[in-house]
C-alpha positions, 0 to 999 in steps of 0.5 A: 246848850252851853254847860251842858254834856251827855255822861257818855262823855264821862264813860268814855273817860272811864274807858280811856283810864280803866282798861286792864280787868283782872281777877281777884281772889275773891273771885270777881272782876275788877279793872286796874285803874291806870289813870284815874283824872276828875273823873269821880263816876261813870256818869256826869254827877260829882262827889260834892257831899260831905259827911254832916251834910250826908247825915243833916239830908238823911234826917231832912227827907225823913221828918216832915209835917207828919212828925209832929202834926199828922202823927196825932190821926194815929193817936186819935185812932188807935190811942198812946199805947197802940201808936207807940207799939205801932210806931215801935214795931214799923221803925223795927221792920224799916231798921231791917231793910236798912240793915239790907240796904247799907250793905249794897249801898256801901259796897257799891254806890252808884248814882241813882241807889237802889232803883239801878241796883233793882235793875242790874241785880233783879230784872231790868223791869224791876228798875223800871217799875221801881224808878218811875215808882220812886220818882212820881212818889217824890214828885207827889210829896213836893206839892203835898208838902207846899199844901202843908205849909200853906196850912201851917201858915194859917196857924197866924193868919188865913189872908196870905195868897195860897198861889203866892205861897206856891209860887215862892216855893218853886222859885226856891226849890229850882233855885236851891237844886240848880247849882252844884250839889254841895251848895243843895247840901249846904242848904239842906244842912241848916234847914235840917238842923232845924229839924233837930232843934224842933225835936228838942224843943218838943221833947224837953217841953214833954219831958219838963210839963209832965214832971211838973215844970209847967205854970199849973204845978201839974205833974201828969207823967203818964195820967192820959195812958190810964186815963182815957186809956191806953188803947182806943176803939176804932171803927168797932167796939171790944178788943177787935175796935183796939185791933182796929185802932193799932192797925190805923197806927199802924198806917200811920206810921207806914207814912210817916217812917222812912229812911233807907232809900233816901240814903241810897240816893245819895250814893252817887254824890257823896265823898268817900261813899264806902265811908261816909254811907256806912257811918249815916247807915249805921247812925240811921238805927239811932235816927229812927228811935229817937225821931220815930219812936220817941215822937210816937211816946212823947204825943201819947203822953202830953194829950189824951187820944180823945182830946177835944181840942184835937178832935174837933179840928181833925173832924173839921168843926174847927179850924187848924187842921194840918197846921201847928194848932194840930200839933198835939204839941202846941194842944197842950202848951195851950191846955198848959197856958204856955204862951210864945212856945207855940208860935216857935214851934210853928216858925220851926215847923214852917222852916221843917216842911219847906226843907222837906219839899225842898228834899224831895225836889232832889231826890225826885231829880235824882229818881229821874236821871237814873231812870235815864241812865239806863234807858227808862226815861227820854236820853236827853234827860241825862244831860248835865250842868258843867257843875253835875246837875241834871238840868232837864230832870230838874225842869221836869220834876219842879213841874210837879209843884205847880200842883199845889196850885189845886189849893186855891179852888179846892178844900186843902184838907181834901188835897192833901188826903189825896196825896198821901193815900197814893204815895203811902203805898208807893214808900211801903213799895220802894221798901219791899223792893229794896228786900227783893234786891237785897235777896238777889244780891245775897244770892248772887254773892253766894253763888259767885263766892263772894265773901260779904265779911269783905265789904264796908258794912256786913249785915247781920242775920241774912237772909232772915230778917230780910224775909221778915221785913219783906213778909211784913211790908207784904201785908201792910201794903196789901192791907192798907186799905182795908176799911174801904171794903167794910159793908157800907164803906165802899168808894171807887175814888178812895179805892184808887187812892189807896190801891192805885200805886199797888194796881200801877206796879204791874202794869209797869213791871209787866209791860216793861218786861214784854216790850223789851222781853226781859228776864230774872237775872240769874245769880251766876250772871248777876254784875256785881263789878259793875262800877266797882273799879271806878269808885275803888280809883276814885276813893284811891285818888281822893286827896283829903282826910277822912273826917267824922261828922263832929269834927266837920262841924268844927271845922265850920267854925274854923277848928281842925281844917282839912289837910291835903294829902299827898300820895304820890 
């Protein structure tokens, strides 16, 4: 196939200009790059992503329909108080294995993230596992998103063909992800931006309405925290009901807070990774108090958690459940007599499920190609474009779209909930991962003396808060499903959807390391050169400024352009 070649190419290339290993004083291995030409990593990828489209794509795989839609399932259950303690302490716990992962990512950012460093730092099974975890996790969100944009559209009119809305999006996803990585960046960039615009929007409404800038003069402020209350009863009654109402809090906000994976994913394409990473990490902790923390404030205050409105449209007694009149926001721009402001918030939210849909379509591309770099998918998926994309992947993952498809038969409302019960358990999943990582790491860096004070990002307080958050994600995982044992709840297809992923990782860990005799690496032997060399070489040649993400978006409008820099 024309434009199309296999990355032992690359690798060959990397032979042929990193030849001479010595010993540093730290006490690894790395290789005196002699002669470094294009080749930017030992795999067919290409550094094409600058610092704002790094950020912009962050936020972009982060905040889809659940921001500011699905959100109010918690507040219903639990009540403002119990979602903002519960939203506050997961983005806590999801802050620390963003702690653990920036430090591997920034010291070595290789293709494919934390699922490689799962399978050279851990076990090889453990790569396995967790890359085909990630991957159908991805491929999953990309249908559940298209189901939640057909939904929103419904917020202005039900007659537009669920197929046609399905069709479009897969057209628009393959086309967006088949061209070089900066133009998906480009892309990603101004479709997140609306992202950001959206929260801006929804938070001055919150914080100008209950102040009293609204057409009835009434300043609320935090009226719905005492009355109806600030902690609901679910399932029960008396202080076990609110402890019930957190917990569905709880799992609501294990849905819809994510973050560091994604970051990780991005490794093997971004300029200057050691720099560019560590800077979206470190701004990652931002990210979650004001997308996470301030959403799960701001709803508990605009509407009460037993409004009517939202109640009758989340039992299915009205219509608009998982569009923008859902939305607690719109609810109370309606209760407010707003008018106009609903219909942008439903355009901007239209534009913020396709750009998560359309994320995830790269990630699920991405997820598949590492699994081939290391032999856990089929060699010719490792095939590239002559512009670094990985075709075959591509054609595979835009397969999984065509499941939205179920739509035009079945209850969208039901479809959904299928998708996000299984992939809940596989992002909670892909978290406990990174921590087990992470401990292998660290203990590998102490054995071989390798002093982390070194590397590009250290992390503060290991290995302590990464046994917290692995601890934590434990139980949430474990417990998740809880309510499906509760006597008269039991239901084998709502087992399966909560526990499938939590019953598939043995399978796959186990059955790997079996068919291929795998073993624990141990910390003594644990690679931690790996592609080291050829990302220091590659950082050395790179003959363009650094630039921080304000002054990159300057130079979109002509101020402060790039000079080239000479270091011969």
């Amino acid at each position: 196939m024309d434009g199309i070649k296999y990355d032992d190419k690359a690798v060959n290339a990397h032979e042929k200009s990193a030849d001479v290993s010595l010993e540093g004083q730290d006490g690894i291995y790395r290789n005196e790059t002699l002669e470094i030409g294009h080749v930017d990593n030992v795999d067919q990828l290409q550094r094409h992503l600058g610092n704002r489209q790094v950020q912009l794509i962050a936020i972009g795989g982060s905040i889809g329909t659940a921001t500011f839609v699905s959100i109010a399932n918690g507040l219903v259950k639990g009540g403002p108080g119990s979602l903002f303690l519960a939203y506050t302490i997961y983005t806590c716990m999801l802050g620390l294995v963003n702690n653990s992962m920036a430090e591997m990512a920034s010291y070595m950012p290789v293709s494919g993230g934390f699922i490689r460093m799962a399978g050279h730092w851990v076990d090889e099974s453990m790569g396995f596992w967790i890359g085909w975890n990630f991957f159908l996790y991805e491929a999953f969100l990309i249908p559940f998103e298209i189901s939640a944009l057909n939904l929103v559209l419904t917020y202005w009119t039900d007659k537009i063909p669920v197929a046609a809305v399905v069709a479009v999006c897969i057209v628009l996803y393959f086309c967006i992800n088949a061209f070089v990585v900066k133009w998906y960046g480009e892309a990603e960039f101004w479709l997140a931006s609306g992202k950001v615009f959206l929260i801006a929007i929804v938070y001055s409404f919150t914080f100008i309405t209950m102040v009293g800038g609204n057409p009835q003069h009434d300043a609320y402020g935090f009226r719905y925290w005492n009355n109806p209350g600030a902690f609901a009863e679910h399932i029960t009654t008396g202080d076990l009901g609110r402890f019930e109402g957190f917990l569905g809090c709880l799992w609501s906000a294990a849905f819809t807070v994510v973050g560091p994976e994604y970051l990780s994913m991005l490794s093997g394409e971004v300029k200057l990774p050691r720099r560019y990473l560590k800077a979206a990490f470190k701004v990652t902790y931002v990210r979650f108090a004001i997308f996470f923390i301030g959403s799960a404030l701001c709803v508990g205050i605009v509407i009460p958690y037993n409004e009517s409105t939202l109640l009758d449209i989340l039992s299915g007694d009205t219509g608009g459940a998982g569009t923008a009149a859902a939305s607690p926001y719109v609810i109370a721009m309606r209760n407010l007599k707003i008018s106009g402001l609903p219909h942008l918030t439903n355009a901007l939210l239209c534009t913020s499920i396709f750009s998560a849909g359309n994320a995830y379509t790269y990630y699920g591309t991405r997820s598949l190609y590492s699994l081939a770099l290391d032999g856990h998918a089929p060699k010719f998926l490792r095939k590239c474009t002559k512009s670094g994309v990985p075709m075959f992947c591509l054609c595979v993952t835009i397969l999984f779209p065509f499941l939205g498809f179920l739509n035009v038969s079945s209850s969208s409302a039901k479809v959904l909930t299928w998708f996000t019960n299984i992939i809940t358990a596989a992002q909670i999943i892909d978290s406990i991962v990174i921590c087990i990582t992470y401990l292998f790491f660290y203990r590998a860096c102490k054995v071989q003396g390798l002093d982390r004070r070194t590397m590009p990002y250290f992390a503060y307080f290991q290995p302590y808060t990464t046994w917290i958050a692995l601890i934590f994600l434990t139980m949430v995982v474990t417990c998740y499903g809880y309510s499906v044992f509760l006597p008269g709840q039991f239901a084998i297809d709502t087992f399966f959807t909560y526990y499938m992923m939590v019953l598939v990782a043995p399978v796959l860990f186990f059955g790997w390391k079996l068919f291929k005799r795998t073993k624990f690496i141990p910390a003594s032997e644990c690679d931690l050169v790996w592609q080291k060399a050829v990302i220091d070489a590659y950082e050395e040649s790179f003959n363009e400024p650094a630039v921080g993400f304000w002054q990159e978006i300057g130079q979109i409008f002509g101020f402060r352009r790039n000079k080239k820099v000479d270091k011969a």
